[in-house]
N, C-alpha and C positions, 0 to 999 in steps of 0.2 A: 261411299262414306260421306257422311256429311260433313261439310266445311265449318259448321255452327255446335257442333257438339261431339262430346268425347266418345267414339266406338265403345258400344254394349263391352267388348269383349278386351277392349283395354281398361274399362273400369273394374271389371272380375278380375283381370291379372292384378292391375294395384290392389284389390282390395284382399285378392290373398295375399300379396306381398306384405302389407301394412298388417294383417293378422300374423302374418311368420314374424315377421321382428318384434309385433308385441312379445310372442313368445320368447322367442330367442334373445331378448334384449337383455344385459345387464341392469344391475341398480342401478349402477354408477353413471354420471353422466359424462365426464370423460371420454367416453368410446368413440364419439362422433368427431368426422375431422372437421377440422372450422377451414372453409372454401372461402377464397375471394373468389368474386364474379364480376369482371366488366367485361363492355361489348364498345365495338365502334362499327358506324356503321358507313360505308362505301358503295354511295352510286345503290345499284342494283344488288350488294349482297350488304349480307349481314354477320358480324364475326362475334363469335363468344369464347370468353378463355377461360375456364375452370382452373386456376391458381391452386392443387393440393399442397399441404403441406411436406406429404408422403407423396411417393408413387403409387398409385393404385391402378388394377387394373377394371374393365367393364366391355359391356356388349350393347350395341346396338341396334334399333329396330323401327323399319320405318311402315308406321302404317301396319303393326301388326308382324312385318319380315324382316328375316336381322338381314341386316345392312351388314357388308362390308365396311366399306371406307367411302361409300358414295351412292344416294339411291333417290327415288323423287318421289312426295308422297304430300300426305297434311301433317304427320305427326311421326313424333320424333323422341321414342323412348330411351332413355340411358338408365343403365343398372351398374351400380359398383361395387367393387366389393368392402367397402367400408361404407358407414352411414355417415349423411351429409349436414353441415352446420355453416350456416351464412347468415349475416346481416343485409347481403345486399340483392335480396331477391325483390323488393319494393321498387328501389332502382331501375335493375331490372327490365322489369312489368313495364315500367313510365316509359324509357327511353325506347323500346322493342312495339312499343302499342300499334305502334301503325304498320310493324310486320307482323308481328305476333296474336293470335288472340285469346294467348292464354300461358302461364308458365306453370307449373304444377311440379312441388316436391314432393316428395315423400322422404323415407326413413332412408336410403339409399338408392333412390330414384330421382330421375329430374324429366320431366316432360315437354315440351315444347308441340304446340299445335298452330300452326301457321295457316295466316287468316286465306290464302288461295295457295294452291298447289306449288312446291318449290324443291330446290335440289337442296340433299340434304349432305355435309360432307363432316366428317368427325374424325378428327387426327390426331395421335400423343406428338408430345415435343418436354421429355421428361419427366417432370411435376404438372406438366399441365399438358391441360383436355382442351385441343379447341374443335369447335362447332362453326361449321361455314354456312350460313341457310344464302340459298342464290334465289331469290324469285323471276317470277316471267312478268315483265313489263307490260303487254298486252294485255295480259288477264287479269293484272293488280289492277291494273290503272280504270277500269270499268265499276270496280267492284269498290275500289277505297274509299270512297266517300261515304257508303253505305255502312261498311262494317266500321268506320272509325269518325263517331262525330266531330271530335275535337277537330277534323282535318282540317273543316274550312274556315274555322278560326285563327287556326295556324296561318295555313297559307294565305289568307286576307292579312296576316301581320307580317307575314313577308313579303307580299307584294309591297306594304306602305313601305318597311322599312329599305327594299331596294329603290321606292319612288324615291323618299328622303336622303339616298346618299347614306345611310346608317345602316351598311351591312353586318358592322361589327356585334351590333344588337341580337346578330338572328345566333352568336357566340353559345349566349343563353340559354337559348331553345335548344339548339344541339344536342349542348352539353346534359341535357335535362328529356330531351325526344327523342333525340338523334334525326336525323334525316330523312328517315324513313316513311314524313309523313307526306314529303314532296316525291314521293314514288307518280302520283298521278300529274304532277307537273313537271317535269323533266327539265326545259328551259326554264324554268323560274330557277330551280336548283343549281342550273347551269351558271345562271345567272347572278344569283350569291355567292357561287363558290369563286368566281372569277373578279367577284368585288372582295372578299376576303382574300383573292391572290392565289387561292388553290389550282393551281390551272390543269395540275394532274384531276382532280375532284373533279373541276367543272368540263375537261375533254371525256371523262366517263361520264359524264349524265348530258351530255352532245351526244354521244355512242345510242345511250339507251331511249335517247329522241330520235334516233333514224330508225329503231326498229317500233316505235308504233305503227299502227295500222294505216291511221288516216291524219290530217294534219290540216288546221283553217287554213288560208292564204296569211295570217298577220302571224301563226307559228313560225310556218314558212319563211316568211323575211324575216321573221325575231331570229331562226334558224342562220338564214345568212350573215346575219350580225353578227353571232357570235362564233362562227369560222373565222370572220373578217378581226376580231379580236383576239381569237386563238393564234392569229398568224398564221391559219392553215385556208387563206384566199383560193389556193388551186382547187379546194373539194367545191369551192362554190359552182353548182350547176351541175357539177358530175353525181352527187347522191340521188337516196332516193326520194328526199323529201324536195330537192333544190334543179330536179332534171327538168320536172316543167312548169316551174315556177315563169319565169320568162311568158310561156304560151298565158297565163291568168293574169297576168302583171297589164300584158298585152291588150288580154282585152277587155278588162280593167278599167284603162286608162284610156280606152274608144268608148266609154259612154260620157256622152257629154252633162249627165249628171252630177258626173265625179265632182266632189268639193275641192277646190283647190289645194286646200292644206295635203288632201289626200293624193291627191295628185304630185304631187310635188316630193313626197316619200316615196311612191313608188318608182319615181323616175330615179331616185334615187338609185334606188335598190336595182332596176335594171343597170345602171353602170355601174353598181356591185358587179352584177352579173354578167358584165363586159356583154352587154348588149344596147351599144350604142348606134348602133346602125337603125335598130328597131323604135328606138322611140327619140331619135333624130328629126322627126316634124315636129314630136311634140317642144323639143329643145329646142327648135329653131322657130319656132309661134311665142314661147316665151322670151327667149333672146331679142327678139327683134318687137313684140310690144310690151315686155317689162322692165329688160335688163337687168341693171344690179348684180343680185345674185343669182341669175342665172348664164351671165355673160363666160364668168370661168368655165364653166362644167360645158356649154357648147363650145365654145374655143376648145377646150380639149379633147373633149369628143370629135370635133372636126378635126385637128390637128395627129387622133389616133387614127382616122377611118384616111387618111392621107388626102385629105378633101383641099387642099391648097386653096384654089380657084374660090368655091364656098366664103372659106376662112376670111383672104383677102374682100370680098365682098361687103362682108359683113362689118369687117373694121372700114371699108369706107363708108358706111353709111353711121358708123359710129363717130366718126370725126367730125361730121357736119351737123350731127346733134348739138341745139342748144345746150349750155348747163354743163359741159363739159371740166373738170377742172385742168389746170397747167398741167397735171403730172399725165392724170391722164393719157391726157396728148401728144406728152413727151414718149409714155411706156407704148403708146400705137405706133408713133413713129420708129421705135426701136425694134419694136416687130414687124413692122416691114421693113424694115433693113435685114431683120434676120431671116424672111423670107424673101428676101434679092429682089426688093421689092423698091426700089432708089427712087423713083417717080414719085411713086404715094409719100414717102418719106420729106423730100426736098420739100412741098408746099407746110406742110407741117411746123420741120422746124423753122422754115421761114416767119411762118405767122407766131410760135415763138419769142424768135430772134427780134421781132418789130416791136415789142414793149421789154426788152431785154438790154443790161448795160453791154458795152461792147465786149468786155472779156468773161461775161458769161459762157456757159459751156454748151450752153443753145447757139449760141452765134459761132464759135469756133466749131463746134458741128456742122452749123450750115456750111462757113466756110470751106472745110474740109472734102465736104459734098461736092463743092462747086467746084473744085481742084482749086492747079495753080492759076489756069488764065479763064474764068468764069468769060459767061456771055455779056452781051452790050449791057442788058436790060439788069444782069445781077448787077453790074459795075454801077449803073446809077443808082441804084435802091442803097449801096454803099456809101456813093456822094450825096444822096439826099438825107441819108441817117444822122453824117458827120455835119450838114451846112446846120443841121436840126438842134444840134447838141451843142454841151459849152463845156469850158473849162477843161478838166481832165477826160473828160468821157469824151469831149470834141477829138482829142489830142490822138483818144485810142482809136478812133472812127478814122483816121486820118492814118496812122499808122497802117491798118487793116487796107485803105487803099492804092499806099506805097505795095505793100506786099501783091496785092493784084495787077501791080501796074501799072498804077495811078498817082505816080507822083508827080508830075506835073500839076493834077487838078487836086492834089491834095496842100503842093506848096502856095497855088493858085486862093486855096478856100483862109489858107495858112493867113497870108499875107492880107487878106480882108480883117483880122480881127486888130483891136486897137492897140497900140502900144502897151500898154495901161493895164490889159486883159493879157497879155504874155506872160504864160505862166511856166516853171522851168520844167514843166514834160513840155509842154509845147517846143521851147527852144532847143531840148533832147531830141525832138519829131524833128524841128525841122530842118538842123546841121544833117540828118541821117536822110532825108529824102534830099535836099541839095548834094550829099555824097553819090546818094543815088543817081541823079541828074546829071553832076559834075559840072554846073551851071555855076561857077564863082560869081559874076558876073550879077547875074538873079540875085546872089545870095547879098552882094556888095549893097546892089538897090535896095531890097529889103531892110539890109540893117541900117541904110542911111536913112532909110524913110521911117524906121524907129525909133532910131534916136531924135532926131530932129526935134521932136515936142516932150525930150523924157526930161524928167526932170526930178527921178529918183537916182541919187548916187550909186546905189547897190545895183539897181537893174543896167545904168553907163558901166558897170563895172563887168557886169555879165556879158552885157553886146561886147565889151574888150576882149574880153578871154575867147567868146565865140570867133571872131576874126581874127583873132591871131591862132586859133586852132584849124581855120582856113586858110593860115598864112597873110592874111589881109593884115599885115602890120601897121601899116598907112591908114588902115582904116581903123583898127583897133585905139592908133594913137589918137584920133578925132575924138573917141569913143571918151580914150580917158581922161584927158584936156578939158572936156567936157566937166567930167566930173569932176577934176579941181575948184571948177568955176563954184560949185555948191559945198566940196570939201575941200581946200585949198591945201592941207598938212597931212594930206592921207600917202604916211608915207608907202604903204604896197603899190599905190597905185604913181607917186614918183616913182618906185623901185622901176616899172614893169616900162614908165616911158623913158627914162634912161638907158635900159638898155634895149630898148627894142629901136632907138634912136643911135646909139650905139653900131646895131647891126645896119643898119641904115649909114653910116659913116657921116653920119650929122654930129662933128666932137663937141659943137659947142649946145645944141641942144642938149646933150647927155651931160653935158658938164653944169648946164641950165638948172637942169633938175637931181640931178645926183647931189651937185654940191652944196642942195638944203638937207642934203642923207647922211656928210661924212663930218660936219660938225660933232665934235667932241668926242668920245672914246666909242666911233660905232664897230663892233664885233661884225659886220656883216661882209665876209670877204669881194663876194662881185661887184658889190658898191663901190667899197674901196679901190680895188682892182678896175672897173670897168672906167671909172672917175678919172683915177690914176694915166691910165694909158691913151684916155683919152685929151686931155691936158698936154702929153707925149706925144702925141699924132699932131697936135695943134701949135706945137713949138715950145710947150712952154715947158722945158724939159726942167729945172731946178725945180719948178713949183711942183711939179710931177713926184717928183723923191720921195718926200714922207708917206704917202699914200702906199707909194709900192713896197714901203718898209712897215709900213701899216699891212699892207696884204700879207706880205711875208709871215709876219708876227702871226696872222691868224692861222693861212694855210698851214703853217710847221708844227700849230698843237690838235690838227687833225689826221688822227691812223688811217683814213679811209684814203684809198686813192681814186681816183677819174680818169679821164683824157682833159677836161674843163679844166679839172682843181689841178693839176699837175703842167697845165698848160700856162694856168696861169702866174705858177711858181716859177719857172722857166724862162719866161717874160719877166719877172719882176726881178729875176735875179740880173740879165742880162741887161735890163733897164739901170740898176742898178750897182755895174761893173763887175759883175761877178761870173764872167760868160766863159768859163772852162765850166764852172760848178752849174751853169746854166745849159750846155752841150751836153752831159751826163745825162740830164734830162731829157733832150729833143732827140739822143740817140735811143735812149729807151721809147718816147712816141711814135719815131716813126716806126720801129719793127712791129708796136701794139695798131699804130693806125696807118700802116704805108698809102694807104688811096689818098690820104687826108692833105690838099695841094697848100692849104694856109700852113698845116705844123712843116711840110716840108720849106715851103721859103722862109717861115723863122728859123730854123735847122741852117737854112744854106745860107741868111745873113749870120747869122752866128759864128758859123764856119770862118766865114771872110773876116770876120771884127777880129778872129784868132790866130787869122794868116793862113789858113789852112785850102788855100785856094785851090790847088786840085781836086782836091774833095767835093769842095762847093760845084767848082765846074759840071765834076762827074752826076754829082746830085740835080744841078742845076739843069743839064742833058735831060733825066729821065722825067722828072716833073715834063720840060719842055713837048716830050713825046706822049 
């Protein structure tokens, strides 16, 4: 039967058909039922729904033989038993052209002649008749271009519209073609339906690309691409279009006329094809004289075939490459750390760490590397960083060689910078490496050879606090004496030589500088108090009074208590004559502070001022022991 024209013998049957219904036909126009007809069409088949109004019933016949429900042929007759009335047979025709080559009604007939041989299936679902045409992909796809000229108009406007990223355009066409005209291009179909999101759509026309015959090498990789987009990576190499894609790829890419761009997709496509083992020369010829972008894809490839030995190689030869950037160099050395690779690592972040501030995260890396007690040759590169630097970044250079070890030669580099340049990290550094040391002694020398030429009040004020935070009271006091000399009425810094002269049992120093503090209504009780009793220690008990009643005054409108503040209420009461109301109190110190050998002998003088001498005795015994 021919594929190009209607059987002699199906034209005799319609044309008695069409003379019976002249006959039989009513006047009336009425009789006929008005059909909707649409069709969609999916991949490899094609669907039509005859919408009745009514139920009607009909037979089928394909190619002359009535069909059941399923039969394969070119043509495809339906008879009903009412006569048919549609607007949308134009439709139709336009959207079916590229399966179809022909739709033919009659009075209660409907024809359908399909352009190559296909499966015919016809099924009720109530009011409605559907029609399933399936064709064979082989045999369309040779022949489509021929029977349907519009095709390669179409598909030249689909290619452009999937170059341009404007799948949504090929909407149009569809709706108006239907798909049927990318029967011979199967991937391009693929390929729009998965830019329009259909993924069921575009996995049926992947399907009906596995069963063509033959396939170029650029189908082939288009083929793997879009497995790799379906999410279905595992079919890659296993089908039958993709099983020896690999073997063409291969040899491919051994002619050395290959153009690079080309070359360079198909490498691709081979680590698609987890065939990285096989074109591993060619990755490692580019790696090592291009780089760039191809430095990832060998590192991983090496890094998947367990090539260790290789991998580290290669990154050594990449680190001595001029042109390098910082990061770069950082992200190498952190891969050989991740492959236990410490050697290659350490020279790295050192060279790093060498134009790096000290608490950068390249230098505490190094360090970290180097443990806690580095060799000779790290330790100097440490003192030659810190002799190098200034100010705060010297101060943290210095810190860094305390922690290795090094603070001798870090208090040593300390004490080389001028007075003048002491800045308070430094003086932070350098009480904490003298702790380290436990060198007072060193530290004594140091701060007299600072002072000496200082001749800022604030920073004499600093050396004071520093030595008395080492205890060096004597020395503190040089410190602040000093600073008199430039601020003469700075009363913090009389407060701090008063009593640190005080603790020292110097009454009349304390009394020297305190008693420029207690003029007129001063609120500050240890002033008062230190003043006070020190005046008492010195004989001059009358003059002594108001003071300790001044203290008094102060200490009784504060809630908080001490051992200090309650010690020195205690004292000033019994200064004062008030020494039972003063007992009360030295019995409560000592149960709170019994080691404490000064609150116990004011305790055990008090005792005696009260008569109370067995007590004192017995108290006097244990202090003793």
């Amino acid at each position: 039967m021919s594929v190009q024209h209607i059987t002699l013998k199906t034209k005799e049957l319609l044309t008695g058909l069409l003379l019976a219904s002249l006959i039989l036909l009513p006047a009336t126009k009425g009789y006929a039922e008005s059909v909707k007809i649409h069709s969609v069409i999916k991949g490899n088949r094609l669907q039509i729904v005859m919408d009745w109004p009514k139920k009607v019933t009909f037979k089928a016949m394909v190619d002359d033989v009535k069909a059941s429900s399923k039969a394969e042929g070119h043509e495809l007759l339906l008879s009903f038993d009412k006569a048919i009335e549609t607007s949308d047979l134009e439709t139709l025709t336009k959207k079916t052209s590229g399966w179809l080559e022909s739709i033919s009604r009659g009075y209660d007939t409907l024809l359908l002649q399909s352009r190559d041989k296909a499966s015919f299936k016809v099924s009720r679902e109530g009011k409605k008749i559907q029609i399933e045409v399936v064709r064979n992909l082989s045999a369309a796809s040779g022949k489509l271009s021929k029977t349907a000229p519009d095709n390669d108009l179409l598909i030249t406007f689909a290619e452009k519209v999937l170059e341009n990223n404007r799948a949504e355009l090929m909407r149009r066409i569809f709706d108006k073609h239907g798909d049927g005209f990318l029967m011979a291009r199967p991937l391009l179909a693929a390929q729009l339906m998965l830019a329009l999101n259909n993924k069921v759509s575009s996995e049926r026309w992947v399907q009906m690309a596995e069963n063509q015959p033959d396939m170029m090498l650029d189908q082939q990789i288009e083929l793997v691409g879009l497995y790799g987009k379906l999410g279905q990576s595992g079919k890659i190499g296993q089908t039958n279009h993709t099983r020896n894609l690999g073997d063409r790829i291969e040899q491919r890419l051994n002619n050395p006329k290959l153009p690079p761009s080309r070359k360079k997709d198909l490498i691709y496509v081979m680590l698609e094809l987890k065939a990285g083992e096989r074109v591993l020369p060619h990755l490692r010829q580019l790696a090592y004289g291009q780089g760039a972008e191809w430095v990832f894809p060998y590192e991983e490839t090496l890094t998947q075939l367990g090539k260790k030995k290789e991998l580290l190689d290669f990154w050594r030869m990449r680190i001595k490459r001029s042109g390098l950037s910082v990061e770069d160099k950082r992200q190498l050395a952190f891969q050989f750390l991740d492959h236990n690779s410490k050697a290659d690592a350490v020279p790295v972040f050192r060279e790093l760490a060498q134009t790096a501030s000290a608490n950068s995260p390249d230098v505490e890396q190094l360090l970290f590397l180097w443990g806690p007690y580095p060799g000779k040759e790290e330790r100097k590169w440490l003192t030659e960083k810190a002799r190098a630097s200034k100010d705060r970044e010297q101060t943290e250079w210095l810190k860094h060689l305390v922690n290795v070890g090094e603070a001798d030669e870090a208090v040593r580099l300390a004490l080389k910078r001028p007075s003048a340049k002491i800045t308070d990290e430094l003086f932070a550094f350098y009480v904490s490496a003298l702790q380290e040391l436990q060198d007072k002694d060193m530290f004594a020398s140091a701060l007299d050879q600072w002072m000496e030429p200082e001749t800022n009040p604030d920073r004499l004020y600093r050396y004071g606090n520093l030595a008395e935070d080492q205890s060096q009271i004597e020395l503190a006091n040089e410190a602040y004496e000093k600073l008199l000399e430039f601020r003469p009425q700075d009363k913090r810094t009389l407060r701090r030589l008063g009593r640190n002269y005080f603790y020292l049992n110097q009454w009349k120093n304390t009394q020297k500088y305190l008693g420029q503090l207690v003029t007129g209504k001063n609120n500050d009780w240890p002033t008062n108090y230190y003043y006070a009793e020190a005046m008492y220690l010195e004989g001059h008990v009358k003059e002594s009074l108001p003071f300790f009643r001044r203290t008094l005054e102060i200490v009784q409108k504060i809630s908080s208590s001490s051992t200090i503040l309650d010690t020195a209420k205690a004292v000033s009461l019994e200064r004062l004559g008030k020494k039972k109301e003063a007992l009360v109190i030295y019995e409560r110190l000592v149960k709170v502070s019994p080691k404490d050998k000064k609150i116990r002998l004011k305790y055990i003088s008090c005792l005696m001022d009260v008569g109370e001498f067995e007590k004192a005795q017995k108290w006097l015994t244990l202090t003793k022991k």
